[in-house]
N, C-alpha and C positions, 0 to 999 in steps of 0.2 A: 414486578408483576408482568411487565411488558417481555420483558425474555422469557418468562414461564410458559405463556402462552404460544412466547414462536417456538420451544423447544418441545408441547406439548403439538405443535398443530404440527411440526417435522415428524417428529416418533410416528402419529397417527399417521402423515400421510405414508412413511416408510413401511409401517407396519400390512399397510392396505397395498402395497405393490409386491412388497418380497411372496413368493411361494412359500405356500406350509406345507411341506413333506411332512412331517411329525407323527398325524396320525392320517393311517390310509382309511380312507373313504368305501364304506360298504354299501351297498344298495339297501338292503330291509335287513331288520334286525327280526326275531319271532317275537316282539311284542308289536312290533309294527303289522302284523301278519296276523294279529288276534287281534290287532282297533280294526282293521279293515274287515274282519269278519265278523265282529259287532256290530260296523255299519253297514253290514249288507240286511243282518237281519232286522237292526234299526227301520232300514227300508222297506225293507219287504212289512214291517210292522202298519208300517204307514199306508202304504198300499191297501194292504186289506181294510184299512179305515177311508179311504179315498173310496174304494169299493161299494162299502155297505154307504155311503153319502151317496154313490148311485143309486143306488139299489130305495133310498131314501126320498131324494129326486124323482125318481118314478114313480113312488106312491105314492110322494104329496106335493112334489112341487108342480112346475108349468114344464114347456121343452123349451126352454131357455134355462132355467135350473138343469137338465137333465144334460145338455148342451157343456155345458160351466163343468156339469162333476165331470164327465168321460175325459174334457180335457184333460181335467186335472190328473185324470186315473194317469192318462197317456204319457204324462210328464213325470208322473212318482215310478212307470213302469223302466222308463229311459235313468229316471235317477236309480233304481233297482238296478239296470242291465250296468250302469258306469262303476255302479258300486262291487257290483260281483267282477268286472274287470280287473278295477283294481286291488280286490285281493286276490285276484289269480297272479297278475304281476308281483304281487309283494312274495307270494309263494312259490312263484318261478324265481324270484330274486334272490330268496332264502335258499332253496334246493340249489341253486348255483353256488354259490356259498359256499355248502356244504358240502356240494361235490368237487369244488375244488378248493378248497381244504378239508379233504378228508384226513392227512393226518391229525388234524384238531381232535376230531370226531374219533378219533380209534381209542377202544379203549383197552386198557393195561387188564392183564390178570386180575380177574373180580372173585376175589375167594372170601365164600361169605359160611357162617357157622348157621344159617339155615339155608329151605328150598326156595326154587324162586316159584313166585307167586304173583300172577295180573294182580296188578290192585285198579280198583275205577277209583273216582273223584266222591268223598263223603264218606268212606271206608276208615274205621281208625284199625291203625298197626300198632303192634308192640314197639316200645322205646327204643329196644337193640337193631330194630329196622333202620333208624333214621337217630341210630349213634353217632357222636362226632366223627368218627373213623370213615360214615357213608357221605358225612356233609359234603356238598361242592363248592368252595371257596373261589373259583376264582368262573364263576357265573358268567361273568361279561366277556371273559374269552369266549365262550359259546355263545354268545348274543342273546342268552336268556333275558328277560324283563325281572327285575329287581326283585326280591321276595320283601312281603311285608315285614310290620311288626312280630315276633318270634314267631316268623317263617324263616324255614331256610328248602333249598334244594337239595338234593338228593337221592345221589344211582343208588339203585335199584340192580344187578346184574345190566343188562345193558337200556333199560327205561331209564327216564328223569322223571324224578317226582318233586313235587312241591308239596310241604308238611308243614300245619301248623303245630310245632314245637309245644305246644304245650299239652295239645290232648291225644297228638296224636294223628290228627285228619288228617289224610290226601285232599287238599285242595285242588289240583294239576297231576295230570300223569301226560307223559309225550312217550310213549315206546317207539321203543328199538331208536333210542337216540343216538348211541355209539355203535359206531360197527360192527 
Protein backbone atom coordinates (compact mmCIF):
# COMPACT_ATOMS: atom_id res chain seq x y z
CA UNK A 1 0.00 0.00 0.00
CA UNK A 2 2.86 2.15 0.90
CA UNK A 3 4.62 1.93 -2.55
CA UNK A 4 1.20 2.57 -4.33
CA UNK A 5 0.90 5.70 -2.92
CA UNK A 6 4.75 6.82 -3.56
CA UNK A 7 4.39 5.75 -7.16
CA UNK A 8 1.00 7.46 -7.26
CA UNK A 9 2.23 10.82 -5.59
CA UNK A 10 5.67 10.48 -8.40
CA UNK A 11 3.34 10.01 -11.66
CA UNK A 12 1.14 13.15 -10.19
CA UNK A 13 3.96 15.19 -9.31
CA UNK A 14 5.58 14.20 -12.96
CA UNK A 15 2.64 14.63 -14.74
CA UNK A 16 2.12 18.39 -13.24
CA UNK A 17 5.73 19.42 -14.40
CA UNK A 18 6.10 17.83 -17.94
CA UNK A 19 4.46 20.35 -20.72
CA UNK A 20 1.29 19.32 -22.68
CA UNK A 21 2.00 20.15 -26.40
CA UNK A 22 -0.94 17.64 -27.21
CA UNK A 23 -3.55 19.96 -27.73
CA UNK A 24 -3.06 23.63 -28.77
CA UNK A 25 -4.75 26.17 -26.74
CA UNK A 26 -7.42 28.44 -28.33
CA UNK A 27 -8.59 31.59 -26.93
CA UNK A 28 -12.89 31.49 -27.37
CA UNK A 29 -14.53 28.98 -28.98
CA UNK A 30 -18.30 30.35 -30.66
CA UNK A 31 -20.00 28.88 -27.82
CA UNK A 32 -17.92 30.81 -25.55
CA UNK A 33 -19.03 33.87 -27.67
CA UNK A 34 -22.89 33.09 -27.19
CA UNK A 35 -22.65 32.61 -23.02
CA UNK A 36 -20.95 35.97 -22.98
CA UNK A 37 -23.67 37.37 -25.18
CA UNK A 38 -26.34 35.98 -22.95
CA UNK A 39 -24.75 37.59 -20.01
CA UNK A 40 -24.58 40.81 -21.49
CA UNK A 41 -28.25 40.62 -21.97
CA UNK A 42 -28.69 38.75 -18.50
CA UNK A 43 -27.29 42.22 -17.42
CA UNK A 44 -28.76 44.65 -19.12
CA UNK A 45 -32.13 42.56 -17.84
CA UNK A 46 -31.17 43.25 -14.49
CA UNK A 47 -30.51 46.73 -15.00
CA UNK A 48 -33.80 47.76 -16.18
CA UNK A 49 -35.08 46.07 -12.82
CA UNK A 50 -32.49 48.17 -10.72
CA UNK A 51 -34.21 50.97 -12.69
CA UNK A 52 -37.77 50.66 -12.17
CA UNK A 53 -36.53 50.02 -7.88
CA UNK A 54 -35.54 53.69 -8.54
CA UNK A 55 -38.11 54.81 -10.11
CA UNK A 56 -40.03 52.83 -7.06
CA UNK A 57 -37.85 54.60 -4.42
CA UNK A 58 -38.95 57.72 -5.54
CA UNK A 59 -42.54 57.18 -5.31
CA UNK A 60 -42.67 55.55 -2.15
CA UNK A 61 -39.69 55.39 -0.30
CA UNK A 62 -37.53 58.08 1.77
CA UNK A 63 -33.79 59.60 0.10
CA UNK A 64 -32.03 57.00 1.74
CA UNK A 65 -34.04 54.40 -0.26
CA UNK A 66 -33.61 56.59 -3.29
CA UNK A 67 -29.76 56.96 -2.30
CA UNK A 68 -29.44 52.70 -1.88
CA UNK A 69 -31.43 52.12 -5.62
CA UNK A 70 -29.03 54.63 -7.83
CA UNK A 71 -26.18 53.03 -6.20
CA UNK A 72 -27.12 50.02 -7.03
CA UNK A 73 -28.29 51.06 -10.78
CA UNK A 74 -24.46 52.42 -10.91
CA UNK A 75 -23.03 49.08 -10.10
CA UNK A 76 -25.42 46.56 -12.38
CA UNK A 77 -24.54 49.57 -15.09
CA UNK A 78 -20.49 48.80 -14.55
CA UNK A 79 -21.62 45.06 -14.38
CA UNK A 80 -23.38 45.82 -18.02
CA UNK A 81 -20.22 47.72 -19.37
CA UNK A 82 -17.66 44.55 -18.10
CA UNK A 83 -20.19 42.23 -19.50
CA UNK A 84 -20.36 43.77 -23.01
CA UNK A 85 -16.32 43.87 -22.72
CA UNK A 86 -16.01 40.59 -22.42
CA UNK A 87 -17.96 39.47 -25.15
CA UNK A 88 -16.26 41.92 -27.44
CA UNK A 89 -13.00 40.01 -26.31
CA UNK A 90 -14.34 36.63 -26.93
CA UNK A 91 -15.46 37.81 -30.39
CA UNK A 92 -12.23 39.50 -31.31
CA UNK A 93 -10.77 36.15 -29.89
CA UNK A 94 -13.13 34.11 -32.32
CA UNK A 95 -12.56 36.40 -35.44
CA UNK A 96 -8.72 35.97 -34.87
CA UNK A 97 -9.13 32.40 -35.04
CA UNK A 98 -10.80 32.51 -37.86
CA UNK A 99 -8.72 34.80 -39.67
CA UNK A 100 -5.81 32.95 -39.09
CA UNK A 101 -6.99 29.85 -39.87
CA UNK A 102 -8.69 30.57 -42.75
CA UNK A 103 -7.89 27.46 -44.49
CA UNK A 104 -10.23 25.59 -41.82
CA UNK A 105 -12.84 27.94 -42.83
CA UNK A 106 -12.68 27.48 -46.79
CA UNK A 107 -15.00 25.78 -48.19
CA UNK A 108 -14.88 23.03 -50.95
CA UNK A 109 -17.28 23.03 -53.96
CA UNK A 110 -20.95 23.05 -52.44
CA UNK A 111 -22.97 21.56 -55.32
CA UNK A 112 -26.51 21.29 -54.10
CA UNK A 113 -29.77 19.96 -56.26
CA UNK A 114 -31.53 23.10 -55.04
CA UNK A 115 -31.29 27.24 -54.86
CA UNK A 116 -29.81 28.70 -52.08
CA UNK A 117 -32.06 30.27 -49.80
CA UNK A 118 -31.50 32.63 -46.10
CA UNK A 119 -33.14 30.60 -43.85
CA UNK A 120 -33.73 32.52 -40.08
CA UNK A 121 -34.08 30.66 -36.82
CA UNK A 122 -37.82 28.76 -36.46
CA UNK A 123 -38.23 28.27 -40.22
CA UNK A 124 -38.72 24.37 -41.01
CA UNK A 125 -37.02 23.07 -44.33
CA UNK A 126 -37.48 20.23 -46.33
CA UNK A 127 -35.39 16.83 -45.29
CA UNK A 128 -33.20 16.93 -48.51
CA UNK A 129 -31.90 20.37 -47.01
CA UNK A 130 -30.29 18.92 -44.02
CA UNK A 131 -29.64 15.20 -45.65
CA UNK A 132 -26.69 13.32 -44.38
CA UNK A 133 -24.69 14.39 -47.38
CA UNK A 134 -25.19 18.36 -45.75
CA UNK A 135 -24.33 17.06 -42.20
CA UNK A 136 -21.13 18.45 -40.47
CA UNK A 137 -19.43 15.80 -38.59
CA UNK A 138 -16.56 16.98 -37.54
CA UNK A 139 -18.11 20.34 -35.71
CA UNK A 140 -15.40 20.78 -33.22
CA UNK A 141 -12.87 21.55 -35.84
CA UNK A 142 -14.76 24.81 -36.36
CA UNK A 143 -15.30 25.43 -32.60
CA UNK A 144 -19.03 25.11 -32.98
CA UNK A 145 -20.94 24.30 -29.56
CA UNK A 146 -22.26 20.69 -29.47
CA UNK A 147 -25.69 20.25 -31.25
CA UNK A 148 -28.30 18.62 -28.98
CA UNK A 149 -30.43 15.68 -28.96
CA UNK A 150 -31.33 14.89 -32.82
CA UNK A 151 -29.68 18.14 -33.67
CA UNK A 152 -27.06 18.04 -35.98
CA UNK A 153 -25.32 21.01 -38.02
CA UNK A 154 -25.43 21.73 -41.24
CA UNK A 155 -23.86 23.82 -44.55
CA UNK A 156 -26.13 25.51 -46.10
CA UNK A 157 -23.99 26.67 -49.57
CA UNK A 158 -21.73 28.84 -47.48
CA UNK A 159 -24.09 29.41 -43.82
CA UNK A 160 -24.02 26.93 -40.76
CA UNK A 161 -27.11 25.86 -39.70
CA UNK A 162 -28.31 24.15 -36.77
CA UNK A 163 -31.49 21.65 -37.39
CA UNK A 164 -33.56 19.98 -35.30
CA UNK A 165 -33.54 16.59 -37.24
CA UNK A 166 -36.62 15.47 -36.62
CA UNK A 167 -39.07 18.20 -37.80
CA UNK A 168 -37.08 20.02 -39.42
CA UNK A 169 -36.40 23.43 -37.62
CA UNK A 170 -33.50 25.77 -37.91
CA UNK A 171 -32.59 26.34 -34.47
CA UNK A 172 -29.15 28.56 -35.33
CA UNK A 173 -28.10 29.97 -38.61
CA UNK A 174 -24.35 31.64 -38.58
CA UNK A 175 -23.94 33.00 -42.50
CA UNK A 176 -21.34 33.20 -44.53
CA UNK A 177 -19.37 30.74 -42.21
CA UNK A 178 -17.09 29.45 -44.86
CA UNK A 179 -15.39 31.75 -47.28
Amino acid sequence: MKMLSKTLIGTLMLATTLPVATVPAFAQSRGEVVRSERDVRQEQRELQRERRDVQDARRYGNARDVREERRDVREQRRDVQEARREYREDLRDYRHYRGTNRQAFRGQNFRANFRYQQFRPGVRIAPNYFGQRYVVNNYRNYRLPNPGARQAWVRHYNDMLLVNQRNGTVIRVIPNFYW
